[in-house]
C-alpha beads as a LAMMPS data file, in Angstrom:
LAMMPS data file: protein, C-alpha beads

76 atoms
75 bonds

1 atom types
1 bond types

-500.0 500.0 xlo xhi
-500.0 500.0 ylo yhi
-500.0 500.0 zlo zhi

Masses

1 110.0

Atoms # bond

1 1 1 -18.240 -9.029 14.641
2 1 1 -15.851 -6.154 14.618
3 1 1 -17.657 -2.925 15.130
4 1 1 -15.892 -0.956 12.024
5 1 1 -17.320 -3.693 9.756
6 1 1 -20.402 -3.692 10.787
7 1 1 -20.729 0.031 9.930
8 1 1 -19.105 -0.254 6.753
9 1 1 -21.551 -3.513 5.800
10 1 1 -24.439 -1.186 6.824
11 1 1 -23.570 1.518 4.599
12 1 1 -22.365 -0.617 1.723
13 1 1 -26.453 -1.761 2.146
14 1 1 -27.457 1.713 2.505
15 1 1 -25.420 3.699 -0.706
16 1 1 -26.631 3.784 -3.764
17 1 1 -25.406 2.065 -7.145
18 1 1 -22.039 4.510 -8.119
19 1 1 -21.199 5.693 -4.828
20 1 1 -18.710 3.937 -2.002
21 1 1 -18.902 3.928 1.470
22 1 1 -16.493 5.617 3.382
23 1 1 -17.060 4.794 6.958
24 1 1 -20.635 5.621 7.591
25 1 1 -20.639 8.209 4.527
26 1 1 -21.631 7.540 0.975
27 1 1 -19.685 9.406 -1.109
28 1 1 -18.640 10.034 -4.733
29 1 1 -16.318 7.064 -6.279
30 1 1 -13.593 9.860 -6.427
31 1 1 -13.895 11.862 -3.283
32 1 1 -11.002 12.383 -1.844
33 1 1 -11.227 11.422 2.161
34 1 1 -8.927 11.904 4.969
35 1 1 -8.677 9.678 7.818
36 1 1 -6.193 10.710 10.691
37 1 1 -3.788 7.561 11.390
38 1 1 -1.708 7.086 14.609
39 1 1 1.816 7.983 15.240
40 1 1 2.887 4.449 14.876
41 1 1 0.958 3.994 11.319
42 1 1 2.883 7.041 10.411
43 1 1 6.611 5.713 11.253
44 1 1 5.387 2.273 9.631
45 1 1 4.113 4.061 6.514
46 1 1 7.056 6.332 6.079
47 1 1 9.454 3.330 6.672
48 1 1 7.393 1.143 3.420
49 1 1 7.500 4.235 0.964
50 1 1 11.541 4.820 1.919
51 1 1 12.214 0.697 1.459
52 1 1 10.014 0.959 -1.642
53 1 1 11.891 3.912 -3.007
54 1 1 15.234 2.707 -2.961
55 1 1 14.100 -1.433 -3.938
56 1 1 14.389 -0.485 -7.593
57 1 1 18.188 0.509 -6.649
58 1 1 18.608 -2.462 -4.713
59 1 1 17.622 -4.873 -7.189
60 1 1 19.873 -3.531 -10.055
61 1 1 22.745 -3.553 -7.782
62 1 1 22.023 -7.613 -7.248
63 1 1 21.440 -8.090 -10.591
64 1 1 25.043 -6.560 -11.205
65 1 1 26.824 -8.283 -8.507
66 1 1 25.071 -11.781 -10.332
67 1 1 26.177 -11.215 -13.503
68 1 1 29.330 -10.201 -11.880
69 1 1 29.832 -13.988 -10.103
70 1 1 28.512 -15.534 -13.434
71 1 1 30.754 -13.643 -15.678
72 1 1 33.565 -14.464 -13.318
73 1 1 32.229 -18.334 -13.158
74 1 1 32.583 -18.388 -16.840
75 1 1 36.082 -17.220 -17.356
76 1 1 37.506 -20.358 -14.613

Bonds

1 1 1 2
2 1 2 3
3 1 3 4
4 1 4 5
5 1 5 6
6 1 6 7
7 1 7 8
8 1 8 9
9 1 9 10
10 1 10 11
11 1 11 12
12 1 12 13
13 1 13 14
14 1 14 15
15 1 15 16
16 1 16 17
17 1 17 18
18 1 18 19
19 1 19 20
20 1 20 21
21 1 21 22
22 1 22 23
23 1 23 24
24 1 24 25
25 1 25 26
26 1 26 27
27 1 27 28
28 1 28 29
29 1 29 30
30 1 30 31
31 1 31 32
32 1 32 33
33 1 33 34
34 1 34 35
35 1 35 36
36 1 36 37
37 1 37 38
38 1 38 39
39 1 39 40
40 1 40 41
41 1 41 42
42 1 42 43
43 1 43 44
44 1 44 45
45 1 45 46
46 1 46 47
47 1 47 48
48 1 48 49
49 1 49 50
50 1 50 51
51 1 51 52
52 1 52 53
53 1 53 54
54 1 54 55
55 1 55 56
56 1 56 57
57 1 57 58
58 1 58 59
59 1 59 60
60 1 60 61
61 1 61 62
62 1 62 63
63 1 63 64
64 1 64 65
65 1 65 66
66 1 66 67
67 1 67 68
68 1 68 69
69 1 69 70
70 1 70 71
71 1 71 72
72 1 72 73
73 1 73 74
74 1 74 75
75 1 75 76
């Protein structure tokens, strides 16, 4: 078994009712925790929330261009 899961199954048995495990902490439901991440998680991250932030653009412009190739479909 991996050994991250084995501490987080040990203190999921160990916290009480209303709190989480973070790790090998029980905490608070809404504590705010910070976990470093690796260089490469960063790039990776960073690339998601700038593809995610422009997808909302990106699918309105295909929308257009399909209504564009329908309308144009229509009038033939």
């Amino acid at each position: 078994m991996n050994p991250v899961k084995e501490v987080k199954e040990k203190a999921k048995r160990r916290c009480r009712h209303g709190s989480k495990s973070v790790l090998a902490a029980c905490v608070k439901p809404f504590a705010v925790m910070q976990v470093p991440i690796t260089r490469v998680l960063q790039d990776d991250l960073t690339y998601a929330r700038d593809y995610l932030l422009v997808l909302p653009q990106r699918i309105r412009e295909v929308q257009e261009a399909a209504d564009a190739v329908l309308k144009a479909g229509r009038t033939q």
